[in-house]
C-alpha positions in Angstrom: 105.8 67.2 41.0 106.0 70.6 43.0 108.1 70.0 46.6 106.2 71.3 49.4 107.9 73.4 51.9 109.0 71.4 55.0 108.4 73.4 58.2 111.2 73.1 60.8 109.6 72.3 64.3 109.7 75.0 66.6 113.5 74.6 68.5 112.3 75.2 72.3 116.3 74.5 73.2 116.9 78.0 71.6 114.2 79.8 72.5 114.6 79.2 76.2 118.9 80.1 75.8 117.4 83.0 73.9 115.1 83.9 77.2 118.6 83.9 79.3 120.5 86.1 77.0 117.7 88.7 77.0 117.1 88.7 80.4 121.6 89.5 80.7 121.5 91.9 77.9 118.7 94.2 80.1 120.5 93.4 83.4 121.0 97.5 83.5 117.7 98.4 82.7 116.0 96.2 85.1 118.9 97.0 88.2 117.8 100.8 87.5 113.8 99.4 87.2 114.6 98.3 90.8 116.1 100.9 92.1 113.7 103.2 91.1 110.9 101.5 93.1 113.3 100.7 95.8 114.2 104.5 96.4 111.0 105.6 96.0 109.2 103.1 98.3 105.0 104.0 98.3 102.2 102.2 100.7 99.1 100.0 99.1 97.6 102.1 96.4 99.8 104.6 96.2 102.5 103.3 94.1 102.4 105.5 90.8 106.2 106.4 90.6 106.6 102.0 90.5 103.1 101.5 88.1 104.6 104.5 85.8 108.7 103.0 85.6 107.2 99.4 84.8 105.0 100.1 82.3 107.3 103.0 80.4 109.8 99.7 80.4 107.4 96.8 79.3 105.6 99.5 76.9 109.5 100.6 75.7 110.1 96.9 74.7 107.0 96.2 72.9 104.4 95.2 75.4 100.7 96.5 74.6 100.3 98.1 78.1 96.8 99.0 79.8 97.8 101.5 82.4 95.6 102.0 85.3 93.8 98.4 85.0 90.8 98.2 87.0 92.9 100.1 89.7 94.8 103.0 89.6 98.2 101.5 90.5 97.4 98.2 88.7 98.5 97.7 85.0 98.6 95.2 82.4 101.2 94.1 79.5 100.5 91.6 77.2 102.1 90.2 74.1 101.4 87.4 72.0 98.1 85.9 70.3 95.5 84.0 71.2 95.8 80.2 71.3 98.5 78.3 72.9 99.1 78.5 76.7 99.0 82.2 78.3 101.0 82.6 80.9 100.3 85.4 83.5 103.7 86.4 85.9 103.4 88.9 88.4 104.8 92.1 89.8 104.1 93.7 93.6 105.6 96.7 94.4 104.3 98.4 97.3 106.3 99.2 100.4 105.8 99.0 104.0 104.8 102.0 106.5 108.0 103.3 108.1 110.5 100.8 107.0 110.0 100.7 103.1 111.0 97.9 101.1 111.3 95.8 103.9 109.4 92.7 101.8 111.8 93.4 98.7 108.6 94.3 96.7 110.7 96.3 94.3 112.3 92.8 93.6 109.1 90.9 92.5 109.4 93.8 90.1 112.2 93.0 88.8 112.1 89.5 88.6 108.5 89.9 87.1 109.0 92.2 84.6 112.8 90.3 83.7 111.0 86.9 83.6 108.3 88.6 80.9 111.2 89.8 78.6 112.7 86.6 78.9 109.5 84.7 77.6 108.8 88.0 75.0 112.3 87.5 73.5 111.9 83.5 73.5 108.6 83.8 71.7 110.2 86.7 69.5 112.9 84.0 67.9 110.8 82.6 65.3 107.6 84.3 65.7 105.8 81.8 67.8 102.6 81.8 66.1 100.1 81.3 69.1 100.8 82.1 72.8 100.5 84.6 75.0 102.9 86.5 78.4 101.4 89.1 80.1 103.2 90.6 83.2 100.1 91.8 85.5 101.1 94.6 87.9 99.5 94.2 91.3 99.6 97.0 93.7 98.9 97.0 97.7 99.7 93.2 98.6 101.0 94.7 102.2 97.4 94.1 103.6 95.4 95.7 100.4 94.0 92.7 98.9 94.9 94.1 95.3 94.7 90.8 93.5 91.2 90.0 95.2 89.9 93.6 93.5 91.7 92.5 89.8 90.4 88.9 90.7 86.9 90.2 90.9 87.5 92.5 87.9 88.1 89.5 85.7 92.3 89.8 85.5 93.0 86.3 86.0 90.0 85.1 83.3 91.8 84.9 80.0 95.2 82.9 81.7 96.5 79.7 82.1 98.8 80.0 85.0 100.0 82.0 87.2 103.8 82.7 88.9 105.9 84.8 90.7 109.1 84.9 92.9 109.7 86.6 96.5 113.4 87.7 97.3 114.4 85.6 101.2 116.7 84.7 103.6 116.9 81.6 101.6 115.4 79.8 98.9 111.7 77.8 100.0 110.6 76.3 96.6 106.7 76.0 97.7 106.8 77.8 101.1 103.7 77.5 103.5 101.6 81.1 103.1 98.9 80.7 105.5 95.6 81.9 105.5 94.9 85.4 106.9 92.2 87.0 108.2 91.9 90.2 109.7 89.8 91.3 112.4 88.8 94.1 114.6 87.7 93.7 118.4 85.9 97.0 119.9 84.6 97.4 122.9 82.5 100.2 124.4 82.1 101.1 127.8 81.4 104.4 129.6 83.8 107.4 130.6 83.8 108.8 134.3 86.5 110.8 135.8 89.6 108.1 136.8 89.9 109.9 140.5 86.9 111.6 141.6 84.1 108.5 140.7 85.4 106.0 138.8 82.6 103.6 140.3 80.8 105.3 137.4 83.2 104.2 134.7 82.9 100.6 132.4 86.6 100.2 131.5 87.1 99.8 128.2 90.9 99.4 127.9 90.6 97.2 130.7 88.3 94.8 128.9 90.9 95.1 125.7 93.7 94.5 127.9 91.8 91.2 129.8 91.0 90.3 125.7 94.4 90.4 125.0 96.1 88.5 127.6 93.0 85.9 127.5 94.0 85.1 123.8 97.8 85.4 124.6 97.0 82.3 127.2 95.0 80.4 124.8 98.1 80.2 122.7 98.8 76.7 124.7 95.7 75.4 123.0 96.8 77.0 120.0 98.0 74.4 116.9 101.9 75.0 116.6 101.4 76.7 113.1 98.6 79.0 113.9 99.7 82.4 114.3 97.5 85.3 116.3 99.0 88.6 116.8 97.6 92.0 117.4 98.0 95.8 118.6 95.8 98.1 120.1 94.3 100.9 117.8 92.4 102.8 120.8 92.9 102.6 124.6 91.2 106.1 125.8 92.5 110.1 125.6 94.3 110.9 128.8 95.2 108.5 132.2 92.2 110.9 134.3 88.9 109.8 131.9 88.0 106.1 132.7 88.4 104.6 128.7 85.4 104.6 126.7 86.3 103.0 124.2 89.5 100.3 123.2 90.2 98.6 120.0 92.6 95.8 119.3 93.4 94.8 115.7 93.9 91.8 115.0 96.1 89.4 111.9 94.7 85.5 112.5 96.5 82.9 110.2 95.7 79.1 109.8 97.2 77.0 106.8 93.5 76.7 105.4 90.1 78.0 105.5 88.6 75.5 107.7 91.1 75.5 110.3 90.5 79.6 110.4 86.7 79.4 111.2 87.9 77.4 114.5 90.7 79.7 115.3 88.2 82.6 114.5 85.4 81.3 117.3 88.4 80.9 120.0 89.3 84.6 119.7 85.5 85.9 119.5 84.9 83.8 123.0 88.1 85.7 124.6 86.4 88.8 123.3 83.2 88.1 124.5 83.9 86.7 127.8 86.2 90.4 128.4 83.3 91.9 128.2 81.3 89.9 130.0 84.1 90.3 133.1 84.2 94.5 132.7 80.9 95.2 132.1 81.8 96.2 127.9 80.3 96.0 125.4 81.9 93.9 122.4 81.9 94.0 118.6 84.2 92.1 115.9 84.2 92.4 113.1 86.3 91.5 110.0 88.2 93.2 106.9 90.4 91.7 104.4 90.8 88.1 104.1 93.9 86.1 102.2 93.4 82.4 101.2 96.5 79.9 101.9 98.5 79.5 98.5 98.2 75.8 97.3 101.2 75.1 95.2 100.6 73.9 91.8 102.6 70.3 91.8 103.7 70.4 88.0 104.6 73.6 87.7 106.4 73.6 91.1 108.6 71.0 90.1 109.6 72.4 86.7 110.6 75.5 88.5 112.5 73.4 91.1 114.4 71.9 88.1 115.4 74.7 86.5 116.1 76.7 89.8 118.5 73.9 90.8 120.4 73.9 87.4 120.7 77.7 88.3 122.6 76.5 91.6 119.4 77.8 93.6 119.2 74.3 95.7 116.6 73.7 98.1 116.0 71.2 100.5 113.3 69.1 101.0 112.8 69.8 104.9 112.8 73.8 104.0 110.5 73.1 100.7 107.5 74.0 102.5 108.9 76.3 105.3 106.2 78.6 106.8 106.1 82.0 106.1 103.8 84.6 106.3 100.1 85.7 104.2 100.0 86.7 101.1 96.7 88.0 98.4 98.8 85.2 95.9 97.1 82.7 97.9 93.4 83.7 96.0 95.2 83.8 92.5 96.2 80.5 93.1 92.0 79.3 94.2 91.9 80.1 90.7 94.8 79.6 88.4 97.3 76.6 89.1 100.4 78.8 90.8 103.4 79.4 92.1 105.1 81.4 95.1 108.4 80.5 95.3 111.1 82.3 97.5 114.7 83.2 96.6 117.4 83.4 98.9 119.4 86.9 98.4 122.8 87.8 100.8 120.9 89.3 103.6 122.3 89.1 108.1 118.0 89.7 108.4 114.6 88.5 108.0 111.2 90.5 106.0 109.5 93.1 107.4 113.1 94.8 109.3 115.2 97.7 108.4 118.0 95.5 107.4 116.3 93.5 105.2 115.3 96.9 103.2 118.9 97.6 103.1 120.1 94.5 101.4 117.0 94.4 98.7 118.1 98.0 97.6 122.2 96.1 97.6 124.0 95.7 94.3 124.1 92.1 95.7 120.3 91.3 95.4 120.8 91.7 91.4 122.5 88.5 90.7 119.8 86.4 92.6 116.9 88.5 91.2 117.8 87.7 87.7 118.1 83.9 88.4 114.9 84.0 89.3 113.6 85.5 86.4 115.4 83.1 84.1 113.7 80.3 86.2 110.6 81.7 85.3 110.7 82.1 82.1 112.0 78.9 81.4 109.5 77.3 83.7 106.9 79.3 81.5 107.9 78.4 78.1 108.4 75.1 79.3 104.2 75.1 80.0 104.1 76.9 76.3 105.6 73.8 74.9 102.8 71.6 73.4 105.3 68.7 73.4 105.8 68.0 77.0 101.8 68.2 77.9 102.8 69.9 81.1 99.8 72.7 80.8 97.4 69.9 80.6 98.5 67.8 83.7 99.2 71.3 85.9 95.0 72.2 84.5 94.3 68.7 85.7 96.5 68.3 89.0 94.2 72.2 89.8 91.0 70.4 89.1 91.9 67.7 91.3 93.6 69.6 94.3 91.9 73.0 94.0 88.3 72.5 92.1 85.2 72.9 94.2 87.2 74.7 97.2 85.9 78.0 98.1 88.6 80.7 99.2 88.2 83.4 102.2 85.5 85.5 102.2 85.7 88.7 100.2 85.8 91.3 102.2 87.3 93.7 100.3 
């Protein structure tokens, strides 16, 4: 009687300790991956030097790489095959005006890129036969809305999940990313010379200015983690023309949609009755709009597993610390996601000059590459047909995130 071959089941242990040692053994290449963006900081849609280092890397190590994907600055690497779970992890890398990497963008690259490797090599072990990684590069998520654009292109379609990891103060395992909206308040009113007849002037400015302090006072009214702040685009030429025109621009953020259309009516009342008072004229209108990220529970807590065996503890009342807005929180309306943050050694908070410093400092490496081991082993833990966690995380997003509708796309 002829012996049939006896096929060893796939040993998950190994791939995932295989994950961690490729992730060490590119340490190099992905410090000088980050320091390349890092020196080289770009604004939304103009990051070419970051879109053109990421991809030469992933290409180097065997990605297949679609450069320019659906926007100029975004690109796509993907390896694998079809069937099994695909998981999608994510890379930003834009800066900010002035202040450069003041979010640690060039991080998120990093880790991103570092977590894809990780799952590459795992799957590279023993030739997984089905399953797919691919590291999506997503430009202009300072205020750009460049996941909405791939979202509407059909980037997210072909995926399973969806993760990514955002350099801190500290580490927030599911932090709070609110809804965003932003808006634009003009107002119109007519010029007159400031000295000789300004009985003939409508003050702009002045109506801007009694908008602005009108909303500032309705901040008692305000729910404690609603967040309105603004700055003032146009307030006339020269001190000796009454204004004729004045524009305030402003960021409105509630944790969820519903909440937003109240906060939204509030602010166009303030704006209409400043006109009302000045004799104005007012418009508003509204530009790019970020849905809230809702925090898939199963793969959240997978993550926080393998975060804490990293030593990246986290507790529970700073689990769901608030934080700011972010284009994540529409990938996650339509794959079950995660937005974690990592603590790195930093004296300051995002968006400040320090805080560019110390994500460009030899000590951000260590954390960074953590955090792309976590991923990666959160990811091939999904991979793993054994532990049915792809099918509860699918179910728990039908469940918590089915039927809602995110922001309006004003693209």
């Amino acid at each position: 009687m002829q012996n049939s071959a006896v096929v060893a089941p796939p040993d998950w242990g190994r791939r995932k300790e295989r994950a961690k040692e490729r992730i060490d053994e590119l340490a190099q290449d992905l410090d000088k991956l980050s320091q390349e963006i890092w020196s080289h900081p770009e604004l939304c849609y103009e990051e070419h030097h970051a879109h053109q280092v990421l991809t030469d890397l992933l290409e180097r190590e065997g990605f297949e790489v679609t450069r320019h994907y659906i926007l100029e600055t975004a690109f796509r690497a993907t390896y694998g095959r079809d069937g099994g779970a695909h998981v999608c992890v994510i890379c930003e890398y834009d800066a900010l005006p002035q202040i450069g990497h003041a979010c640690g963008h060039n991080l998120i690259a990093e880790c991103g890129a570092g977590a894809g490797l990780g799952i590459k090599a795992a799957m590279d072990m023993d030739k997984l036969p089905v399953g797919r990684v691919t590291v999506i590069g997503t430009p202009a998520e300072e205020g750009g809305g460049g996941k909405k654009h791939l979202i509407a292109g059909g980037a997210f379609k072909e995926m399973d999940i969806a993760m990514m990891a955002h350099p801190y103060a500290h580490n927030v395992s599911r932090p709070t990313a609110l809804s965003m909206q932003v808006m634009t308040i003009h107002f119109t009113g007519h010029a007159a010379h400031a000295s000789a007849t300004p009985w003939q002037g409508v003050n702009a400015l002045d109506a801007a200015v009694m908008c602005y302090t009108s909303i500032s006072v309705m901040r008692q009214q305000f729910k404690p983690n609603w967040r309105v702040h603004a700055i003032f685009t146009k307030g006339g030429v020269q001190p000796n023309i009454i204004p004729e025109e004045a524009e305030l621009l402003y960021y409105l953020r509630t944790p969820d949609e519903e909440q937003m259309q109240v906060l939204k009516k509030k602010v166009e009342e303030c704006a209409r009755g400043a006109a009302v008072a000045t004799g104005c004229v007012e418009k508003c209108t509204y530009g790019c709009s970020y849905a809230n990220v809702i925090h898939n529970g199963v793969i959240a807590s997978t993550y926080e597993r393998h975060a804490e065996n990293f030593g990246c503890t986290c507790p529970e009342e700073v689990r769901r610390e608030q934080g700011g807005s972010t284009d994540m929180g529409n990938v996650s309306y339509v794959l079950p996601s995660i937005h974690p943050k990592f603590g790195i050694p930093t004296d300051s908070a995002t968006h400040n000059p320090g805080f560019t410093k110390w994500a460009g400092m030899p000590e951000a490496q260590l954390p960074t590459l953590i955090q792309a081991k976590a991923l990666a082993l959160t990811a091939l833990d999904l991979m793993d047909p054994s532990l049915d966690l792809l099918q509860r995380a699918k179910a728990e997003f039908e469940e918590t995130v089915g039927g809602l509708v995110p922001p309006d796309d004003h693209l």
